[in-house]
N, C-alpha and C positions, 0 to 999 in steps of 0.2 A: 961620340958616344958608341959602347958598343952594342952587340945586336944583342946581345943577352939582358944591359941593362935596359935598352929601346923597350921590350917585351914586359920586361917587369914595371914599367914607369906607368902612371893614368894616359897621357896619350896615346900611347898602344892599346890600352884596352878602348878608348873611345872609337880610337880608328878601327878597330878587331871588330867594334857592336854595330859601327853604321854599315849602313844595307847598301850592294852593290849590284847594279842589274846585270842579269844575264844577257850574253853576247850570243851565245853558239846558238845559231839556227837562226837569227832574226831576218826578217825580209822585207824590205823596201823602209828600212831603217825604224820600226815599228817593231816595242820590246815587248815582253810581259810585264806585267805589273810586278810592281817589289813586294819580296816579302815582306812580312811584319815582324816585329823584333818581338820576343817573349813579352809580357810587361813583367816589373817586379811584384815580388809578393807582398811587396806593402800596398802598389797602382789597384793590385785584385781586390783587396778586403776592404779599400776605400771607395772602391766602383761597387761593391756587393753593397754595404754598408747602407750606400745612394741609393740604389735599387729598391733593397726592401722597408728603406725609409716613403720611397714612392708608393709601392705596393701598398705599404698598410698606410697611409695617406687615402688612395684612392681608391680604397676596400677591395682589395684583392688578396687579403691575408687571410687566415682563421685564427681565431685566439686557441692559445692550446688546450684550453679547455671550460669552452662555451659553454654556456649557461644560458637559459630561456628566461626573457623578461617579462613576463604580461605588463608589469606597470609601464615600462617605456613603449609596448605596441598600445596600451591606453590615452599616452601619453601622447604618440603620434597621433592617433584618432582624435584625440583632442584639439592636436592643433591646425589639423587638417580641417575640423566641424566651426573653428575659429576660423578661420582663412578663407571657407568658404563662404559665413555669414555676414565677415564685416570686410570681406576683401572688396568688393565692386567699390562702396563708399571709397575704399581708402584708394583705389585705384582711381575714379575721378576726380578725386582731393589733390591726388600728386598729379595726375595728370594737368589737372589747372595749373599748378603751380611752376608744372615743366614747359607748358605752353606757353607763360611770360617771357621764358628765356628769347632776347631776340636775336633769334640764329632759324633759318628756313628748317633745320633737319630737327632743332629742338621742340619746333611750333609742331610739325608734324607728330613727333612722338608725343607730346602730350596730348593733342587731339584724336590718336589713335587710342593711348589709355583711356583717354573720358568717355570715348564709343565703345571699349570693352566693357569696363567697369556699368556702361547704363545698357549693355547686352548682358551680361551678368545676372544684372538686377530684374531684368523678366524674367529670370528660371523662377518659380516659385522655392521660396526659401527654404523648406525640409529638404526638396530633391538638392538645393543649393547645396546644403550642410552636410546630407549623408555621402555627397559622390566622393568630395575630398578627404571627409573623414575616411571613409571605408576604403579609400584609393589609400592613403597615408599608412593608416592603421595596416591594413592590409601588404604593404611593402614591405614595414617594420617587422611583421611575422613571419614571411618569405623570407627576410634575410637572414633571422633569428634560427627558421628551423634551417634551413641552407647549410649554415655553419655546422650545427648536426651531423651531417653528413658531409662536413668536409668541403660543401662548396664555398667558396669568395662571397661575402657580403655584398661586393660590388655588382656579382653574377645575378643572383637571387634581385636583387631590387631591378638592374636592368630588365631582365625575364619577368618580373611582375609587373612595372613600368610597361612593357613592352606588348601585354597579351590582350588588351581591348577591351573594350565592353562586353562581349559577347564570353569571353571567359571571366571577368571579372564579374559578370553575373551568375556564370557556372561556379565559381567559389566562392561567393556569397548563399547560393543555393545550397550547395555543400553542409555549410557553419546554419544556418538556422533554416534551412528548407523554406519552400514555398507552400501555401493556402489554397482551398478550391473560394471559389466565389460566395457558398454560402457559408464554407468558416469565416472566411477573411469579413461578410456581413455582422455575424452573429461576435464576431470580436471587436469591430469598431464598435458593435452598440453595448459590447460592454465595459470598453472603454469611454465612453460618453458617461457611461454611470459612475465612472471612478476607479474601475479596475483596472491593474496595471500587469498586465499576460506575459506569460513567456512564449518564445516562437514553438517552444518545444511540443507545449499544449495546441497550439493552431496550427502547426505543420498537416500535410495532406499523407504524407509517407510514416505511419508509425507513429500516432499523436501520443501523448506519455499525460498521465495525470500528473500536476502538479498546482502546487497553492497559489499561483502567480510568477510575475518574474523576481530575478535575485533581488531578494532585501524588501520585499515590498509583502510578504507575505502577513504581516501584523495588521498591514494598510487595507488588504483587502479581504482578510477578516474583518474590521471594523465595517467595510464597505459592505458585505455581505448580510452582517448583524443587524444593523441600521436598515437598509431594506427590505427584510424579510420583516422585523418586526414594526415599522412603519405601514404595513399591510393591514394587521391589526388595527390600525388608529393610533399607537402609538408607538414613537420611535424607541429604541434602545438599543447601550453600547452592548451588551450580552442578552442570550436569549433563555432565562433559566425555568424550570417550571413552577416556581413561583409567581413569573412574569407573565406566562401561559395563563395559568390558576386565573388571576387576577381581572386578566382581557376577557377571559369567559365569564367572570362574575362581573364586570363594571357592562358589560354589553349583552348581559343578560338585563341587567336596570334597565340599560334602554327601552329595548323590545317593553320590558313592564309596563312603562311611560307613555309607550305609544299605542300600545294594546291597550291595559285595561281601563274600562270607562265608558267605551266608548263602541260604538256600531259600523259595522261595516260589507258593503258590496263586494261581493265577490265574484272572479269568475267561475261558468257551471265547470269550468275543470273538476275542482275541487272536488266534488262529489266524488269521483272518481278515485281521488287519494286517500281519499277517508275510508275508504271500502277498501281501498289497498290494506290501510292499516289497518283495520277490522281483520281480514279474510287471510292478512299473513302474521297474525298475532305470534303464533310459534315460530313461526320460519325464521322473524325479524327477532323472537326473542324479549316480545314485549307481552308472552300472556302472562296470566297472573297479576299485569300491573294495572289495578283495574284503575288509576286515576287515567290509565292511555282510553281503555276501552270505554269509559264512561264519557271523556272527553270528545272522543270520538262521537260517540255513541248521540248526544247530546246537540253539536253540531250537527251532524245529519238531521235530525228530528228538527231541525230549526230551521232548515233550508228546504226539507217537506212542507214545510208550514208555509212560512214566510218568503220561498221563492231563494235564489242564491245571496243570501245574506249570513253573517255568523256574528256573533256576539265577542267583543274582543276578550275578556274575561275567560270562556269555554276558548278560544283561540289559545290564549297565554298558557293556560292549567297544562291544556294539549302540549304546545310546545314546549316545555317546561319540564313536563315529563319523559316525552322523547328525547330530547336531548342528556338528560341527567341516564335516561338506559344508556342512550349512546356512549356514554363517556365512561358508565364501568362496566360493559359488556366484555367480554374479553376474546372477542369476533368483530375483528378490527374490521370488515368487510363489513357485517351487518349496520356494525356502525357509521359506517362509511353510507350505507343506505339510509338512514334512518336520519343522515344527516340532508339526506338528497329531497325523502319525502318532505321535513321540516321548509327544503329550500321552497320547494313547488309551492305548498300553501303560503309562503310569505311571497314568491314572484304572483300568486291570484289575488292578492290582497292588495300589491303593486298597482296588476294590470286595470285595475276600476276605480282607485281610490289616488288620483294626481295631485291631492294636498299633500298625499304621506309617502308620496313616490319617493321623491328627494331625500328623504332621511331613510327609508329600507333601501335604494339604493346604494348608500355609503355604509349602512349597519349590515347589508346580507353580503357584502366581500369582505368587511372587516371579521365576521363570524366565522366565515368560512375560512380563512385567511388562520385563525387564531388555535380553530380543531386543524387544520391541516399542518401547525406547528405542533402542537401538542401527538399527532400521531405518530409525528417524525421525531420526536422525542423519545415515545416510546421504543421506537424500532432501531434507536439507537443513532439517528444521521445528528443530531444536538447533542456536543459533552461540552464540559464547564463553560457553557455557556456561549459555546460558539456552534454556528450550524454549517454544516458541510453540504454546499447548495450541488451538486454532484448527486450527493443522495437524493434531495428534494426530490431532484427534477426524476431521478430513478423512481421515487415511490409515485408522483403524481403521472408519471407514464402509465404507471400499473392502474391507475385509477380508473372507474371505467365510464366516467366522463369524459366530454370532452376537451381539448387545452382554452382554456378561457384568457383571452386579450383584453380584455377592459381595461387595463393598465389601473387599475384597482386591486385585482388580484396578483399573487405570488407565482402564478403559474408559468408567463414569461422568463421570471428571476432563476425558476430550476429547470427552465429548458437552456440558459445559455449555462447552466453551471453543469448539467447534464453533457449537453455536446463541446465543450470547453473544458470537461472534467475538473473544474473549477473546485479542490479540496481544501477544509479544514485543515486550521495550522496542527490540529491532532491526527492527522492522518500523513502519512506514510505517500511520498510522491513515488512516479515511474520512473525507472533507469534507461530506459531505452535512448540511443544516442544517434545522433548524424553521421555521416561517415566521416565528416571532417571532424566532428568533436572526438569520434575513436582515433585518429592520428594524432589530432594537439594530447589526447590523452596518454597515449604512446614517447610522444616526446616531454612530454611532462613525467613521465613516470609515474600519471594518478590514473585514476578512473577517468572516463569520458566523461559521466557528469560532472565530475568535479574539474573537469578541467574544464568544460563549457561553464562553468560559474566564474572560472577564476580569469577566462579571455573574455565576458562578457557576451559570449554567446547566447545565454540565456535572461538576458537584461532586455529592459527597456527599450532602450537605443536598439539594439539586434531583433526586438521585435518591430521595432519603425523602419528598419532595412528590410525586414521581411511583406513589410505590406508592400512597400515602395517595388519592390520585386514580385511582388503576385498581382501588381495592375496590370 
């Protein structure tokens, strides 16, 4: 063969490609390593090919153009709050069952699950549910925003996987902030009654008024409505001034029932309130009515006579009178006093007369209970029939009584709707946001609130994370 066809034949190119070690310079018969032959351009794009089939396998890719899921970080949250609640069971279940195998290392491993699984089961069950949900939940969002900015999905979950407790409680602080001791109080007790809070409202840094947490704000209307006017005596889903109207006439009959007719011991207080009424006729806005001043007038001369006794009859007329000033005065204070004097001569009639305690006890906070709806009407805290216990608790702060606990009156109900900013589904909640809800708002492209509605930051659940982080 000649050399020229040698050169052009495949065995010369074979022999031309394999790799020949270098001689020149070796020492003590000991080469360099061979070089590596090019590979071809088909060996590269089927090695690349592998590669980023791995990559995005084992989340090291970014999609090219990411998209923020709330449903799927819901989604993990959910199956994280699964896994934590019915994991332990299902871990000593299989473990039994792996413990039958008769092999030493299979006996061991299932005796090891059935001691996890019943270690497990002492954490108390909420803390069970929320660690994995919000571990879960919480990865899925790190990976989600991650991508945003171009880092590997795989990156982000490791790094959120990887940061502890002690940051995983710094980003959960973040997303619905923590409590001081007497919000986080004043919210479990008004969750006991049925209401359902956002963190947003219980936070300690920048509390925002709002109606409740997401989707529940119809729920805790009705919850509001129902206890306010169950104060009165009776319940109802709306509190309209017809309904007001009514409580004041049906428990006016009472008092009628129980007054007239009839005679009664009094204590020597009373003297003294009678004289009130007399000596501040103009102040209070009761001259001119002379059924006040006769009534008045009447009872005293009865208790000169006959010692601290009054006639329930002169009682009733009295009361009866004050009361109806009270309610069209248009001196919401006066009124407010006038309802106070009314109260003191019904607690002296209380204080000496223990056949009729028990029935003025349940009639003087349903009375009071029923004007302190009706004020709040007027000043606007009650529209179609729903009451904004926020206000409540504003107007009876101003009051210049003190907050009464008997758990008969409404005064409790607008002090947690007061420090809770507990509003009407007609009012207008606060915007104020977390720092973390201003980022998820940022990569969402909405507002902060709105984006904490739609990651459930302002949910239920996110306010159960939030207690479980302010213990």
């Amino acid at each position: 063969m000649k050399a020229t066809e040698f050169l052009d034949s495949p065995s010369a190119t074979s022999f031309l490609d394999t790799p020949t070690p270098e001689t020149g310079g070796a020492a003590f018969g000991i080469y360099p390593k061979q070089r590596a032959t090019p590979s071809r351009p088909e060996t590269k794009e089927a090695v690349q090919r592998a590669s980023e089939k791995a990559a995005d396998v084992m989340g090291f890719t970014v999609p090219e153009e990411p998209e923020m899921s709330p449903k799927t970080v819901g989604l993990s949250a959910g199956m994280g709050a699964v896994a934590g609640r019915y994991g332990p069971a299902a871990l000593k279940k299989t473990g039994s069952m792996v413990s039958k195998i008769p092999t030493p290392m299979t006996r061991a491993a299932g005796m090891a699950m059935q001691a996890a699984g019943t270690g497990l089961q002492a954490i108390p069950s909420t803390r069970r549910t929320l660690l994995p949900a919000t571990a879960m939940g919480g990865t899925e969002l790190a990976a989600q925003t991650g991508e945003q900015f171009g880092v590997p999905r795989a990156a982000s979950e490791l790094t959120a996987l990887g940061l502890g407790p002690a940051m995983g409680r710094r980003i959960g602080e973040s997303l619905v902030g923590t409590t001081t001791r007497t919000a986080e109080a004043l919210a479990q007790k008004a969750e006991k009654l049925g209401f359902k809070l956002s963190p947003a409202q219980t936070r300690a840094d920048v509390p925002v008024p709002a109606k409740g947490a997401t989707f529940y704000s119809e729920k805790n209307q009705t919850v509001a409505n129902q206890l306010a006017s169950e104060g009165t005596g009776k319940a109802a889903k709306e509190i309209s001034p017809e309904f007001i109207g009514q409580r004041l006439k049906d428990l006016g009959k009472e008092y009628d029932k129980l007054y007239k007719g009839k005679q009664f011991k009094v204590d020597s207080s009373i003297s003294n309130d009678l004289q009130n009424i007399l000596s501040r006729e103009q102040e209070l806005g009761v001259a001119g009515v002379s059924t006040v001043k006769q009534a008045a007038q009447t009872m005293l001369d009865t208790i000169q006579r006959q010692g601290p006794v009054v006639i329930g009859d002169d009682f009733q007329r009295l009361r009866n009178a004050l009361t109806e000033r009270a309610r069209s005065t248009s001196s919401r204070g006066n009124a407010h006093e006038i309802y106070e004097l009314v109260d003191k001569i019904d607690a002296a009639v209380a204080a000496r007369n223990p056949q009729f305690k028990a029935a003025l006890d349940v009639l003087r906070p349903q009375y009071r209970n029923s004007v302190i709806l009706e004020d709040l009407y007027r000043q606007g805290g009650i529209r179609q029939g729903n009451i904004s216990l926020e206000q409540l608790g504003n107007m009876l702060r101003g009051k210049r009584d003190v907050l009464r606990r008997t758990g008969k009156d409404i005064d409790e109900l607008g002090e947690l709707g007061r420090e809770l900013q507990l509003r009407a589904r007609w009012e207008t909640e606060g915007r104020a946001a977390t720092s973390g809800e201003g980022l998820l708002g940022q990569i969402f492209g909405t507002g902060a609130d709105i984006a904490g509605k739609i990651t459930g930051t302002r949910g239920s659940t996110a306010r159960s994370l939030q207690s479980y982080l302010s213990e």
